[in-house]
Each structure stands twice: as C-alpha cells, then as structure tokens.
C-alpha positions as CSV (number, residue, x, y, z in Angstrom):
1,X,164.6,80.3,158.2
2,X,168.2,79.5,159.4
3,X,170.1,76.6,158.0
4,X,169.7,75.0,161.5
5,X,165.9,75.1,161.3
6,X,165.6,74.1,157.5
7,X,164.9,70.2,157.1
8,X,167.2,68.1,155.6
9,X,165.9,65.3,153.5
10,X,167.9,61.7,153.1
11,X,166.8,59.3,150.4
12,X,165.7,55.7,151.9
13,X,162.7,53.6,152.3
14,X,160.3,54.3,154.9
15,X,159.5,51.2,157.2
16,X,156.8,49.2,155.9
17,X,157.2,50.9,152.5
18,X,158.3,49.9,149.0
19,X,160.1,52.7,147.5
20,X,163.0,54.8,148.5
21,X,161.5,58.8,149.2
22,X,162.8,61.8,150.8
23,X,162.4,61.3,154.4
24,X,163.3,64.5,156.8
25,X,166.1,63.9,159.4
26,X,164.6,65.9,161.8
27,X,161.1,65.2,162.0
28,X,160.5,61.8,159.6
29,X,158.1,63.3,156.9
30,X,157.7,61.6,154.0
31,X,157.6,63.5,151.1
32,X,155.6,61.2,148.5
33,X,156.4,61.9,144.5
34,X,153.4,60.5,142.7
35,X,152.4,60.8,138.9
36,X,150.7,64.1,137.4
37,X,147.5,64.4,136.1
38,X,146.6,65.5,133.0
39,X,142.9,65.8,131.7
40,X,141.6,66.8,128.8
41,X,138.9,66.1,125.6
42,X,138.6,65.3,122.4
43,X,136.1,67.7,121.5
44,X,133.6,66.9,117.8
45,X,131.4,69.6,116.8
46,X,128.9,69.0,113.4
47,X,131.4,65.9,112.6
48,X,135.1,67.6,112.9
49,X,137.0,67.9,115.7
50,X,138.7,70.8,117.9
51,X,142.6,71.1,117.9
52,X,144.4,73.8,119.2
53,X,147.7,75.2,118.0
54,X,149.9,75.8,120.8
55,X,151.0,79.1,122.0
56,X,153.7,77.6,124.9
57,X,156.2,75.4,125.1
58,X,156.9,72.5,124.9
59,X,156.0,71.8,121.3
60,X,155.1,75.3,120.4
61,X,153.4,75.4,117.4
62,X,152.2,72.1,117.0
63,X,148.4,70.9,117.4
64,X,147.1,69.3,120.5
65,X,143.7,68.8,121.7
66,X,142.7,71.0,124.9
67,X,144.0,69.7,127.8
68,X,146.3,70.4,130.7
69,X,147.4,69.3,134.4
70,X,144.5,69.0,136.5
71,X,144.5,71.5,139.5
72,X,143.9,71.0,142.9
73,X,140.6,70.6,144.4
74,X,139.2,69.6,140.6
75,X,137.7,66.8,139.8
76,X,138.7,65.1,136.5
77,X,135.4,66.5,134.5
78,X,135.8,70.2,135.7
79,X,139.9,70.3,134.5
80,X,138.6,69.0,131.8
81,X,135.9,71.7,130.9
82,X,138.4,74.2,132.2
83,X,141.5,73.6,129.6
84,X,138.9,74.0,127.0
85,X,138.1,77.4,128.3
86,X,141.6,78.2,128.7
87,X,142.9,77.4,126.0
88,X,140.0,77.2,123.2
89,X,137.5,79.4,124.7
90,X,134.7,76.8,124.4
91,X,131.9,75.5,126.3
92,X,131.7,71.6,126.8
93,X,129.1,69.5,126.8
94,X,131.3,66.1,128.4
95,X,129.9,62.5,127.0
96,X,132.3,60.3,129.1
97,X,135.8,58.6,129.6
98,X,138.1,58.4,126.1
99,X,141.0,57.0,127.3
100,X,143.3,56.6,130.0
101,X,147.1,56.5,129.3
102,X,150.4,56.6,131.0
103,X,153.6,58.5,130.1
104,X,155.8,56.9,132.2
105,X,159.3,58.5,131.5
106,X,156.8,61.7,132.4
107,X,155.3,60.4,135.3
108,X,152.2,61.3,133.5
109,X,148.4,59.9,134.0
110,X,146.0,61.2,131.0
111,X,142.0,61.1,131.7
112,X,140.7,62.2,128.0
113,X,137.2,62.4,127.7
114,X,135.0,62.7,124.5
115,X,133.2,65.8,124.6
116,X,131.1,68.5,122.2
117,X,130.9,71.8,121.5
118,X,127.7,73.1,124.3
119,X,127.0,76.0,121.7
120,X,129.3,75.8,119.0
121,X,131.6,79.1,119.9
122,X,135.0,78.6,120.1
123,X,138.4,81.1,119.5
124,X,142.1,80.8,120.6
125,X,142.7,81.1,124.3
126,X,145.9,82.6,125.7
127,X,147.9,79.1,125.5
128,X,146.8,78.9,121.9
129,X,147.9,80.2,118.6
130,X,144.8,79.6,117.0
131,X,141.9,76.8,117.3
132,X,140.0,74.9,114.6
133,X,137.5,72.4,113.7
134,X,139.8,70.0,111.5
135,X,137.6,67.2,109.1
136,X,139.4,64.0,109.9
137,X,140.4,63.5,106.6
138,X,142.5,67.0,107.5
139,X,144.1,66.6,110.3
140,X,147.9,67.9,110.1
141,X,148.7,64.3,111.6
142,X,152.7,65.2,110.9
143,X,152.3,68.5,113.1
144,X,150.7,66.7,116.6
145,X,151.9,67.9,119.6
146,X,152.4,64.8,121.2
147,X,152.0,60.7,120.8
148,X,148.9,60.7,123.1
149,X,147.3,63.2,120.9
150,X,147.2,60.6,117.4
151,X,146.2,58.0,120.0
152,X,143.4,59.6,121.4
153,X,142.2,61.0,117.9
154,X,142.5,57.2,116.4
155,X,140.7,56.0,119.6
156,X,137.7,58.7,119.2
157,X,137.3,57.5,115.5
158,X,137.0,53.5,116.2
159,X,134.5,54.6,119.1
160,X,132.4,56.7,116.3
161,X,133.0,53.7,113.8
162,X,131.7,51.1,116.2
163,X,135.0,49.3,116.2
164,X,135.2,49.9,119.8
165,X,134.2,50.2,123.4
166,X,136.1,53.4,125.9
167,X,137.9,53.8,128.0
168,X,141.0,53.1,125.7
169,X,144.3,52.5,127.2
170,X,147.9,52.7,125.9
171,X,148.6,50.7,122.4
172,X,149.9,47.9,123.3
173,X,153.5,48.4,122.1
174,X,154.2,51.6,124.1
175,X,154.0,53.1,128.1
C-alpha cells in the first residue's frame, strides 16, 4: 500500500462520544479499544481441584487454573470448555458463573465458571507443564500464577461451604 493510501490515525474524541480514540483522517473510522476477555473454570473432580502448571509466559511455571482469552465467534461457555482442552486436556461438565472480575491496569474482563471433570481424564496440554488435582489443604498457594487465581479458588470454597452465593466479583479492596 503506498504511504499516500495508508490511513493516518489522530487521537480525539469522536462527536457525541466520551473518550478520546483513534479516528482516521481520511475517512473518519473509529477504531474502538475495548477490554479483553478472559474465560475460564475452576474445575473440582472427587473433591480436589484442577491447576495447571504453566508452560508459557507470563508467569511460567507457576499454577493457574485453565483459562484463556476468549476467541472470536465463542460464546463465554465454549472458551471456557476449550482452554480446558487446550491446556489440560479435559472434558467439562460447566455448572454456572464463578466470578466476574476486572483487571483494569490489563484491560482485562474474567468470566470463571465452576465446572467438573465430564469423565475424569485429564493430562498436560501444550500450554502446560503438567496438570493436577490439588486437595485444598495442598494447594501451592505461594506459586499461583496470578491474584485472580487465589480469588477465584477462595470464592469456589465459600460457594462449596455455603458461605456464599455466585457470581463473585472483585474483593473489595482491589480492581
């Protein structure tokens, strides 16, 4: 494409709008930043629960449940079932919305859902050192990927305890 053809994008805020956004000089398109999705499960299987041991970065090494950026043209439930292919080779039976949170300085929505082994198979997927059903009592809580992940693990224990209802939300102190 030559330089003369190639849109050029200025920073401002579109009439009737609220935030500044690239706008293109030429032709007025708005190109519209919004928040990434990430979905994912806490899965429980005969009373323990799934964590994988990432293979990637960021955080290599470190436990995390399955989860990952919903794709296009998924809903929330089937990005959901997916990472835990991906990455943990299961099958998931899904029993409804976990938790919703926001990582702001990530731009980051989180749909976690609480969800069970369909057959009981699971192995390490190609994003995963290795995967395994942890009691709760051993849970590396030091080696978690990720803030999200203790929330969502604490969350899907006061649901099994009966100390609460889901969908959970942020703790209160952080966003």
């Amino acid at each position: 494409m030559n330089d003369h053809m190639r849109p050029r994008f200025t920073r401002t805020r579109p009439d009737g709008d609220t935030h500044h956004r690239d706008v293109c000089d030429r032709c007025g398109f708005v190109a519209y930043e919004n928040p990434k999705i990430v979905v994912g499960s806490v899965v429980t299987h005969a009373g323990k629960v799934l964590l994988c041991r990432r293979a990637i970065e960021p955080r290599r090494g470190y436990w995390t449940v399955p989860a990952g950026y919903l794709e296009l043209g998924e809903t929330p439930e089937e990005g959901a079932a997916r990472e835990a292919r991906e990455e943990a080779n299961a099958s998931l039976t899904l029993h409804g919305l976990l938790s919703v949170y926001t990582v702001r300085r990530l731009s980051q929505v989180q749909l976690i859902y609480r969800a069970s082994l369909t057959d009981g198979l699971f192995s390490a997927g190609e994003e995963t050192l290795e995967a395994v059903l942890f009691d709760w009592r051993d849970i590396p809580w030091d080696d978690l990927a990720f803030p999200t992940v203790h929330w969502m693990l604490q969350h899907q224990r006061a649901f099994e305890a009966g100390d609460a209802t889901p969908p959970f939300g942020n703790p209160s102190e952080t966003d």
